[in-house]
C-alpha positions as a Markdown table, in Angstrom:
| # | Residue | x | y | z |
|---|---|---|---|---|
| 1 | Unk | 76.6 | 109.3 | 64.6 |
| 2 | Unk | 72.9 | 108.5 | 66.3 |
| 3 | Unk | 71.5 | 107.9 | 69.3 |
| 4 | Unk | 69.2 | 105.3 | 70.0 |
| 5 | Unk | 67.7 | 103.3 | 72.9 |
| 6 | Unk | 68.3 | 99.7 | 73.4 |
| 7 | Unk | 66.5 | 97.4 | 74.5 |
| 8 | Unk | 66.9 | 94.9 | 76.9 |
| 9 | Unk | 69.7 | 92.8 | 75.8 |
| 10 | Unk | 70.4 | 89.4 | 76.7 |
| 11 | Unk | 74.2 | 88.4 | 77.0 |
| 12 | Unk | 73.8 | 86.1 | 74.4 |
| 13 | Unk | 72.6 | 88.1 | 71.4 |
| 14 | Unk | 74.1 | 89.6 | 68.7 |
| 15 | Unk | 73.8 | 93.1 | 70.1 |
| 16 | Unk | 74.4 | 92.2 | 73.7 |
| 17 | Unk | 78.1 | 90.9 | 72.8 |
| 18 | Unk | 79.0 | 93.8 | 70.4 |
| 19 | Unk | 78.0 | 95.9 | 74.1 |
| 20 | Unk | 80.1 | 93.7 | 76.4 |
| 21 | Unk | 82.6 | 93.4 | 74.1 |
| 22 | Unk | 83.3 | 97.5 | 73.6 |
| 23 | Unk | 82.8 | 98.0 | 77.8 |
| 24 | Unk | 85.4 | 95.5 | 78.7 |
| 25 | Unk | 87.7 | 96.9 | 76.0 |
| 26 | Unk | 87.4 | 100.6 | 76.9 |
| 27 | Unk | 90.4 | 101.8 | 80.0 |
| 28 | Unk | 87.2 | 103.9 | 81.4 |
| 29 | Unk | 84.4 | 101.4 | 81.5 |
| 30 | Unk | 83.9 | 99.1 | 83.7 |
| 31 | Unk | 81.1 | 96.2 | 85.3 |
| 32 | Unk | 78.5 | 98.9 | 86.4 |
| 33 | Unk | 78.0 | 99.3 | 82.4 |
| 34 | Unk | 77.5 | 95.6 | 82.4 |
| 35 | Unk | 74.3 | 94.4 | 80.8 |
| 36 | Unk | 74.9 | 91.7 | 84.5 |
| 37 | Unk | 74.9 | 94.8 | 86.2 |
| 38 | Unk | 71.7 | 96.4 | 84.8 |
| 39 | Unk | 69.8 | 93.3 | 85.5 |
| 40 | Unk | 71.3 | 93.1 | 89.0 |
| 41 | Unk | 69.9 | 97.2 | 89.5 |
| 42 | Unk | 66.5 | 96.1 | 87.8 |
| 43 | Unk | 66.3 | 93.0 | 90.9 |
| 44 | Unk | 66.9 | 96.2 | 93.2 |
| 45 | Unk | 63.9 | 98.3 | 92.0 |
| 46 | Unk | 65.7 | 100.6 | 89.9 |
| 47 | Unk | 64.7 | 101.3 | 85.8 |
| 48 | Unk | 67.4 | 100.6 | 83.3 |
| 49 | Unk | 67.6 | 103.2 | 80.3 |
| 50 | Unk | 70.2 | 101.7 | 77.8 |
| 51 | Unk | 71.4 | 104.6 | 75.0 |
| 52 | Unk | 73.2 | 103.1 | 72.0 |
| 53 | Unk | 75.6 | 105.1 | 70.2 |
| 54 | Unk | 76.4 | 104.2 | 66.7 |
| 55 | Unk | 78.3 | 105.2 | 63.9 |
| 56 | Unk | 76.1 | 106.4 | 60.2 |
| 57 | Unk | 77.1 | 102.4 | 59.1 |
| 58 | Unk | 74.4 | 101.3 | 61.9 |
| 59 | Unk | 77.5 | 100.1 | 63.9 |
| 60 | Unk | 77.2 | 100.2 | 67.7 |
| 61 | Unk | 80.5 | 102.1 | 68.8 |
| 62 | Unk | 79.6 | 103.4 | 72.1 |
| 63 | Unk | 76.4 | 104.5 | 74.7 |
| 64 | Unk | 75.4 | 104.3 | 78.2 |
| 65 | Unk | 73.9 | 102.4 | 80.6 |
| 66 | Unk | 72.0 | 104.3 | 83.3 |
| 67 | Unk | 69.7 | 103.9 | 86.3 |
| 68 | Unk | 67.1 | 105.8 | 88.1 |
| 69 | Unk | 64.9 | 105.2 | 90.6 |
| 70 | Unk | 61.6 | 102.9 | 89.1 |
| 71 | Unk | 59.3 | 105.4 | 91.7 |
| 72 | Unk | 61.2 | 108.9 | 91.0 |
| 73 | Unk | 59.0 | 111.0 | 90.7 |
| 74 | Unk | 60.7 | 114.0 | 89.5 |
| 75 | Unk | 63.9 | 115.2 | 90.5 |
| 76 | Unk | 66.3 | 112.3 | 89.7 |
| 77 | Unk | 69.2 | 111.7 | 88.0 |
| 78 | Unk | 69.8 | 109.2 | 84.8 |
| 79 | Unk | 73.2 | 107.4 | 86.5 |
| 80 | Unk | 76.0 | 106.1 | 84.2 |
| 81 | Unk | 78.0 | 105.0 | 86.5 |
| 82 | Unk | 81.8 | 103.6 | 85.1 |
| 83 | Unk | 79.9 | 105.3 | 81.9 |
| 84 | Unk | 79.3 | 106.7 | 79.2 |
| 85 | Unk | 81.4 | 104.6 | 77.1 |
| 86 | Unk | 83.0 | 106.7 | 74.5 |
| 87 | Unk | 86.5 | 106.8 | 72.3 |
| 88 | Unk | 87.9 | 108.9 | 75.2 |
| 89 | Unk | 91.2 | 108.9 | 73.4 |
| 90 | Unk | 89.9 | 110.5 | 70.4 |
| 91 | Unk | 89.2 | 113.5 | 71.6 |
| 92 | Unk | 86.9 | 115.0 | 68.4 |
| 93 | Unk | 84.6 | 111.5 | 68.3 |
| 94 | Unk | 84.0 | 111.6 | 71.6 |
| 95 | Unk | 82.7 | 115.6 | 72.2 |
| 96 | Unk | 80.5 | 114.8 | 69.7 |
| 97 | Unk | 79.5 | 111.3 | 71.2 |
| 98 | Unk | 78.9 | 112.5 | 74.7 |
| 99 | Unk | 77.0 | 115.7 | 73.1 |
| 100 | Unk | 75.0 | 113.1 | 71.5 |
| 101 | Unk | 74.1 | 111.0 | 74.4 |
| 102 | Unk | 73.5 | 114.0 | 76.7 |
| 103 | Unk | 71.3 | 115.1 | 73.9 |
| 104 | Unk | 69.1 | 111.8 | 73.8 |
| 105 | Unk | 68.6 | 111.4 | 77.5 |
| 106 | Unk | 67.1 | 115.2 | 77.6 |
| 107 | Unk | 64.7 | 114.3 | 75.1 |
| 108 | Unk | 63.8 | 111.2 | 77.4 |
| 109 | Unk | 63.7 | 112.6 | 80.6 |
| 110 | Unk | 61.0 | 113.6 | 81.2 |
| 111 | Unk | 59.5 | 109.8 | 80.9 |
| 112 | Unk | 61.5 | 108.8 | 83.7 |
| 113 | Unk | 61.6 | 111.7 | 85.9 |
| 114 | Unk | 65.1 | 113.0 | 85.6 |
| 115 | Unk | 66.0 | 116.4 | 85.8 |
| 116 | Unk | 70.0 | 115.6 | 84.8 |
| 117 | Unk | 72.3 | 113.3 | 84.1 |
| 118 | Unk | 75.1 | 111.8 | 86.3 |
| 119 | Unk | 78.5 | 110.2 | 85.0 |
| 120 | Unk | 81.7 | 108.7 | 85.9 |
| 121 | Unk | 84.0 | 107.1 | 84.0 |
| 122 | Unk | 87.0 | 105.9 | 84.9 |
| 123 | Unk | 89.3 | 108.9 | 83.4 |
| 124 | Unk | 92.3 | 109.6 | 85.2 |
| 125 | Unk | 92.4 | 113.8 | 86.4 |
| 126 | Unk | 92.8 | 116.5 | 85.8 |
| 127 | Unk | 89.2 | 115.9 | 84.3 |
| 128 | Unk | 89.0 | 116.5 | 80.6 |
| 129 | Unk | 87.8 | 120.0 | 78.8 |
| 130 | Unk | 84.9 | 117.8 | 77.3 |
| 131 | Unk | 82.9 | 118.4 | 80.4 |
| 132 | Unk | 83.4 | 122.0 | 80.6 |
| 133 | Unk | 79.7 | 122.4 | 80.6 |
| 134 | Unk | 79.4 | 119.9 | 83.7 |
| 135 | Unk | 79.5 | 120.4 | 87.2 |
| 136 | Unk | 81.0 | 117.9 | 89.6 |
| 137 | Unk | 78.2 | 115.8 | 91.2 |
| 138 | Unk | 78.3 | 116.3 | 95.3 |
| 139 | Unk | 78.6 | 112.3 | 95.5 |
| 140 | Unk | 81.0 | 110.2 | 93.9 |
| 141 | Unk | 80.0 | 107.0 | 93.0 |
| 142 | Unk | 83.3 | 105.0 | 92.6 |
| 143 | Unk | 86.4 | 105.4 | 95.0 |
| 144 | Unk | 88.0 | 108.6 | 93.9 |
| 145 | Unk | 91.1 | 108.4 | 95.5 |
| 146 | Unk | 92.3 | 104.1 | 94.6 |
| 147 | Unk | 95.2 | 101.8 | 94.3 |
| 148 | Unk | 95.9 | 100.0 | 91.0 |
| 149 | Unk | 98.3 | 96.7 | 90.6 |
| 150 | Unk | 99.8 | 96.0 | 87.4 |
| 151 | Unk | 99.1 | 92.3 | 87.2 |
| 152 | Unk | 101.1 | 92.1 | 84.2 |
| 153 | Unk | 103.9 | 90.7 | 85.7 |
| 154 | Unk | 104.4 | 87.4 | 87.2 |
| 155 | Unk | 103.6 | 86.5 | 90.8 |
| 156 | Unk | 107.5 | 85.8 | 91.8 |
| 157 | Unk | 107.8 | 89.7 | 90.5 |
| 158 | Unk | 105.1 | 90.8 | 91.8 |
| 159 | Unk | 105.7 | 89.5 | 95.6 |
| 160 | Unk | 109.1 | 91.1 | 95.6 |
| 161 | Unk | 108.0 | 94.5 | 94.3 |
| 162 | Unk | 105.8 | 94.5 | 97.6 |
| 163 | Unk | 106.7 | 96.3 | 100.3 |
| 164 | Unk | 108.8 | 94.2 | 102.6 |
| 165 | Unk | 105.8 | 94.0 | 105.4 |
| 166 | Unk | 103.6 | 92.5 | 102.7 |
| 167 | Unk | 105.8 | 90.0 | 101.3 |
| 168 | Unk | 106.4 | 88.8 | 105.1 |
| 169 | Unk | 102.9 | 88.7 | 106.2 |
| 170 | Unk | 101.8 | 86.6 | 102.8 |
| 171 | Unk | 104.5 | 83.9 | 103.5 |
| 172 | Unk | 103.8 | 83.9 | 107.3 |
| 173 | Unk | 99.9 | 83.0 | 106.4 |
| 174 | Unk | 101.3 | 80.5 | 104.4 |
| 175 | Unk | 103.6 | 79.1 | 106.9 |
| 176 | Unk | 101.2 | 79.1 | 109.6 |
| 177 | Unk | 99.0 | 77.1 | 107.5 |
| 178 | Unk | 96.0 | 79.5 | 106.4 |
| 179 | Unk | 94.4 | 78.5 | 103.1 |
| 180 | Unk | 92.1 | 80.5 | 100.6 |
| 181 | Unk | 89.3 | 78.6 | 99.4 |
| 182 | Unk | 87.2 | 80.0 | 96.3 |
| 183 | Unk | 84.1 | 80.0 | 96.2 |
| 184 | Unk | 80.8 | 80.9 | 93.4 |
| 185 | Unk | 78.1 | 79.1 | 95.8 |
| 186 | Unk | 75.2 | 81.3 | 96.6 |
| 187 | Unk | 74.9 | 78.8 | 100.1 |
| 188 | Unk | 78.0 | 81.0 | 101.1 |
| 189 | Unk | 76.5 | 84.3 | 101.2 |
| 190 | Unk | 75.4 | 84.6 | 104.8 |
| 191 | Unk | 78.6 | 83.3 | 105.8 |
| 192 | Unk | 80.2 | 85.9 | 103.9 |
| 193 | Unk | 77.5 | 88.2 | 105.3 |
| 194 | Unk | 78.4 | 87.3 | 109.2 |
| 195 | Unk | 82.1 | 88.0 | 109.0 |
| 196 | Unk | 81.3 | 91.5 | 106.8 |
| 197 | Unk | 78.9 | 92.5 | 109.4 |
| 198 | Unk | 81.5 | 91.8 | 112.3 |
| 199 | Unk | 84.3 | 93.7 | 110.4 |
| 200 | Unk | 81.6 | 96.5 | 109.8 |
| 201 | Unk | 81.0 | 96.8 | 113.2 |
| 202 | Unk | 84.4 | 96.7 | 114.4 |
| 203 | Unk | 85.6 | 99.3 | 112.0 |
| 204 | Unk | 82.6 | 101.5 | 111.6 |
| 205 | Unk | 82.1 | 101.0 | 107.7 |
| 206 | Unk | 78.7 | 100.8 | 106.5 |
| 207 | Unk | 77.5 | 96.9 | 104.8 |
| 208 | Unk | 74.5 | 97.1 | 102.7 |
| 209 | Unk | 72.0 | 94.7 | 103.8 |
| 210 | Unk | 72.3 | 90.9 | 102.6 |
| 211 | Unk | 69.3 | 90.8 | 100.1 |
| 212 | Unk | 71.9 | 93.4 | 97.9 |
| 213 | Unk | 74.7 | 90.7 | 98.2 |
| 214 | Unk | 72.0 | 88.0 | 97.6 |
| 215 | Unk | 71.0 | 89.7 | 94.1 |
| 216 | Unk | 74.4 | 90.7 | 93.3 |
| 217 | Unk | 76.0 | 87.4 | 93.9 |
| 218 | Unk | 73.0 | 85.8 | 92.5 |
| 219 | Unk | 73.9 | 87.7 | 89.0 |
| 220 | Unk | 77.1 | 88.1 | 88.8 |
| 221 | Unk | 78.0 | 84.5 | 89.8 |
| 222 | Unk | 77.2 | 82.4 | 86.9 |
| 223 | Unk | 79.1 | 84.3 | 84.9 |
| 224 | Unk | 82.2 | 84.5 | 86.4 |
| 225 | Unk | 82.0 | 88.2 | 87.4 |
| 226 | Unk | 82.0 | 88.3 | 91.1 |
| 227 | Unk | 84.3 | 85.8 | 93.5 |
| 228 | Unk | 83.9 | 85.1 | 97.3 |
| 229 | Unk | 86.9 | 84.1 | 98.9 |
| 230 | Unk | 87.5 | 82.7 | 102.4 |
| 231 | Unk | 90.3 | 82.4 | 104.9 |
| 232 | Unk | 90.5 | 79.3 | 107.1 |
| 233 | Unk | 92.8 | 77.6 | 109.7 |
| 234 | Unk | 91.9 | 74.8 | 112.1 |
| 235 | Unk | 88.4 | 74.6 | 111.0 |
| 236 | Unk | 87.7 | 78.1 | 111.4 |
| 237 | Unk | 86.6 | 81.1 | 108.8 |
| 238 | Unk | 89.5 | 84.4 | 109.5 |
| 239 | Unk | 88.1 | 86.5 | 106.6 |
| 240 | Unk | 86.2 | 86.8 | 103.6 |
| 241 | Unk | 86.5 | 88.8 | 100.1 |
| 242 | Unk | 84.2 | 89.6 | 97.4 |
| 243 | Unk | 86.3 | 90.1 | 94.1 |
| 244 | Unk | 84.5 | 91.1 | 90.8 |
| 245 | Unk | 86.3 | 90.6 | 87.6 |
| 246 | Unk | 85.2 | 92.0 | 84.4 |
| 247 | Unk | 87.2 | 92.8 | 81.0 |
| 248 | Unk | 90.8 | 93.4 | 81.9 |
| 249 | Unk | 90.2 | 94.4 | 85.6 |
| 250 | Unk | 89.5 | 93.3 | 88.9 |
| 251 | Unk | 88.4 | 94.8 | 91.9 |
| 252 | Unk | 88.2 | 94.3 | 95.5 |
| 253 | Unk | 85.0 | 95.2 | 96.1 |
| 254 | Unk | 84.3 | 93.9 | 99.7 |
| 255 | Unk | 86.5 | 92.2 | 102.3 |
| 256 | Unk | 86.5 | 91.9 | 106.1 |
| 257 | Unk | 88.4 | 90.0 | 108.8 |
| 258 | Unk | 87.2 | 88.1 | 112.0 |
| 259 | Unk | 87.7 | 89.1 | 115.2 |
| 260 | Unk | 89.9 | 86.1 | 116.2 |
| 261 | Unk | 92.8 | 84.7 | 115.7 |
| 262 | Unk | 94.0 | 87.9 | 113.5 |
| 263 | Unk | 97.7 | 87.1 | 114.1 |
| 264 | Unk | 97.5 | 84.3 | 111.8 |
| 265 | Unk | 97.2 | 87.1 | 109.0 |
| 266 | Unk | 94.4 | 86.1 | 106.9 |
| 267 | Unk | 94.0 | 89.5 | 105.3 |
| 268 | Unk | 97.1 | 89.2 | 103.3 |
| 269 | Unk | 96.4 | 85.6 | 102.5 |
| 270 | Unk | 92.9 | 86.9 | 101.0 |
| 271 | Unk | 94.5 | 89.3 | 98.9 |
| 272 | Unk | 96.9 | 87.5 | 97.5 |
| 273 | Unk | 95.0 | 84.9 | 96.2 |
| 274 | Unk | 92.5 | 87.3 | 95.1 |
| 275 | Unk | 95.4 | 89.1 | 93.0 |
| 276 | Unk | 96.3 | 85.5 | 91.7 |
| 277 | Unk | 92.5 | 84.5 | 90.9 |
| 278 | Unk | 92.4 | 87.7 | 89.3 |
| 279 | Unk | 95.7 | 86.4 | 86.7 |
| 280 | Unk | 94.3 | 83.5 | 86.2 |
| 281 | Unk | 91.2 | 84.8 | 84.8 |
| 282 | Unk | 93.3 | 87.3 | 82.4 |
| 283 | Unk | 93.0 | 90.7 | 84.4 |
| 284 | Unk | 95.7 | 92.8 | 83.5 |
| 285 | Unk | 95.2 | 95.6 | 86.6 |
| 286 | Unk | 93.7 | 94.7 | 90.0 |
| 287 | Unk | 92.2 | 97.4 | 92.0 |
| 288 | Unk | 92.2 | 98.0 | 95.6 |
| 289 | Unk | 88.8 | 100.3 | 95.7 |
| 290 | Unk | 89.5 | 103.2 | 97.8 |
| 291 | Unk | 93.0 | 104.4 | 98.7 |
| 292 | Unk | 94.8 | 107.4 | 100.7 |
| 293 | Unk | 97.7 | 108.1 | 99.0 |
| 294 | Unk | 99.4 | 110.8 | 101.3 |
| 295 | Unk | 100.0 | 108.8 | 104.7 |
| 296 | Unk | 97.5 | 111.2 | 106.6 |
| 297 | Unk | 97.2 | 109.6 | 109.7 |
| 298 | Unk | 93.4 | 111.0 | 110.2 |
| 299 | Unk | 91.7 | 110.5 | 106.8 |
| 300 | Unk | 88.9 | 107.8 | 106.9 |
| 301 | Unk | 91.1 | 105.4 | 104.8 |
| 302 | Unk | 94.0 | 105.6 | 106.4 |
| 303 | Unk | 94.4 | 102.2 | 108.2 |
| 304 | Unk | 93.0 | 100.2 | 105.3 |
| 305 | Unk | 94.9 | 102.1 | 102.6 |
| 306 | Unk | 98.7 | 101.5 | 105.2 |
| 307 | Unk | 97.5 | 97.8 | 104.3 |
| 308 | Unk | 96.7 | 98.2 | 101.1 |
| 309 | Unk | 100.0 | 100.0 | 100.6 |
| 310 | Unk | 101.8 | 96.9 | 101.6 |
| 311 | Unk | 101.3 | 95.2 | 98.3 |
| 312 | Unk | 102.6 | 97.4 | 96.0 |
| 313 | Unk | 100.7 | 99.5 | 93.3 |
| 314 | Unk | 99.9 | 102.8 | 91.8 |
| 315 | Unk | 97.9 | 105.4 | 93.5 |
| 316 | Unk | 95.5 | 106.2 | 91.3 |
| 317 | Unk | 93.3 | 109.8 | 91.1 |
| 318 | Unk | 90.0 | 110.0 | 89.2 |
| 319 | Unk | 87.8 | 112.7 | 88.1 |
| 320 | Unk | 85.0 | 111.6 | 89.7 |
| 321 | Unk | 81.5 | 112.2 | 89.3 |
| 322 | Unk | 80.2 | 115.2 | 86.8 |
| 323 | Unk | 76.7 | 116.0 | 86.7 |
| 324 | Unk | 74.9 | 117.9 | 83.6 |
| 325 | Unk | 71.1 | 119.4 | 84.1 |
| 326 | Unk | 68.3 | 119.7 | 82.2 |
| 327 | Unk | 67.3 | 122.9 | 81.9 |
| 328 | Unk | 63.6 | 122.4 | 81.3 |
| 329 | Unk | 62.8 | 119.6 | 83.7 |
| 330 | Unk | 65.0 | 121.3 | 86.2 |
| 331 | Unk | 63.0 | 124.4 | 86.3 |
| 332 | Unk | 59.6 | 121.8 | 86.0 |
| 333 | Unk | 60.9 | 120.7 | 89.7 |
| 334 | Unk | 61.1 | 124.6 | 91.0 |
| 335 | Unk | 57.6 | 125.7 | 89.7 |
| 336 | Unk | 56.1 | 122.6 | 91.3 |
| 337 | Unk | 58.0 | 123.0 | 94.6 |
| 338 | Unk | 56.9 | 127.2 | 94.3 |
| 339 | Unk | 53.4 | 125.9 | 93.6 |
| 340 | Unk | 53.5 | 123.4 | 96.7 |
| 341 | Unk | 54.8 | 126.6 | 99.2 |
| 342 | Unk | 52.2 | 128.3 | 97.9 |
């Protein structure tokens, strides 16, 4: 196996689709190892460093994707997030393919500022001994602690595996006459942007400003990645949700409800059509992005995750985010700070 960088790949190559193709297949990638999703960081300032990993045939069987800051400096990290994409179940192949990629973005580093490197794919704990050598990052950049649904089964099975609260309040939506409507129109982000900034402010979550959602939306859109939903009832707008759907997975990545009218329980009417938009469109697991599974009454998630416990689902727990460092570029950092002091 070898290590090589890639360049910028277009969707529509050769090359490009061997990459999409192994991401949406591999259990721990997911859309932030999207070539979408490197185009989307690029509109956001950041530089893309795209390590191929193929086999001695020239075959492309694995690699990264990872960001950095385009004005580092020094003292960054390369990020893979949902990465690096590796045969995790083949213990043997991939040692020696994530020695191989840690390897090639040393040798690089130092062209892009980066003292380590940061990943975290989707690998379920405790965290394999393949990362011995790593140390867990202090910042995760996925939802640790989440919900998975099996989509698998049908939507009659589905609604009566819920919890009984959740089956009620969907049918009650229904009854009471809130509808879902779908939407991939750019002309609906500040829309979508008004109710997340209510909800934000109301429950004291953080919304990133609306030129992210424009270049995210603007992206991920046109190729049927990313979803905004919207709740209404007499003419008005309850709720809205941003779904992303990539490979066999979906994910809830942003949602929030109106301040009126929240009796007529446009939150579960959101999420269930998401989870059916989501079987349409061939996903096999939906996931719920951020999840206490314990009951605590005074962890941060605890009233979304009582909601989001009302559909059903596995709790999930994942390793989280490991970090390796370059020795050579870390101490680079030290003697310049010393130097600075001084």
């Amino acid at each position: 196996m070898y290590v090589a960088i890639l360049p910028q790949l277009s969707v529509s190559s050769e090359l490009g689709q061997k990459w999409e193709a192994l991401v949406q297949a591999n259990p721990a990638g997911g859309v932030m190892q999207s070539l979408a999703w490197g185009q989307f960081k690029q509109q956001r300032g950041l530089n893309v460093v795209h390590f191929g990993l193929f086999a001695a045939t020239d075959q492309l069987i694995g690699g990264m994707l990872c960001t950095i800051p385009a004005q580092s400096g020094v003292g960054s990290n390369l990020i893979a997030a949902d990465g690096p994409i590796l045969p995790w179940h083949d213990q043997a192949l991939a040692r020696q393919g994530l020695r191989l990629l840690r390897e090639a973005a040393e040798h690089h580093a130092s062209a892009y500022g980066a003292v380590g490197l940061r990943i975290e794919p989707r690998l379920e704990r405790p965290a394999s001994n393949l990362l011995r050598d790593w140390r867990r990052a202090p910042v995760d950049m996925l939802a640790r602690e989440t919900l998975y649904l099996d989509l698998r089964p049908s939507a009659e099975q589905l609604l009566a595996a819920m919890k009984p609260k959740g089956r009620y309040n969907i049918r009650l939506a229904a009854r009471r006459g809130v509808t879902v409507r779908i939407s991939h129109d750019l002309a609906d982000i500040p829309l979508f942007y008004r109710l997340m900034d209510e909800a934000g402010e109301r429950d004291d979550f953080y919304v990133e400003p609306i030129d992210h959602f424009n270049d995210l939306l603007a992206t991920l859109a046109p190729l049927g990645y990313a979803h905004l939903l919207f709740a209404e009832y007499a003419g008005q707008t309850l709720g809205t949700l941003l779904l992303i759907t990539y490979g066999q997975r979906a994910v809830y990545q942003y949602g929030g409800i109106s301040n009126q009218l929240r009796e007529q329980m446009a939150g579960y009417a959101l999420q269930w059509a998401a989870i059916q938009q989501a079987q349409r469109l061939g996903c096999t697991s939906y996931d719920f992005y951020g999840f206490e599974p314990t009951g605590d009454p005074h962890h941060p998630f605890a009233g979304f995750s009582r909601f989001k416990r009302a559909f059903g689902g596995q709790a999930i727990a994942l390793i989280g985010a490991y970090d390796y460092y370059f020795t050579e570029q870390l101490a680079d950092v030290i003697i310049r700070a010393v130097r600075e002091l001084a």
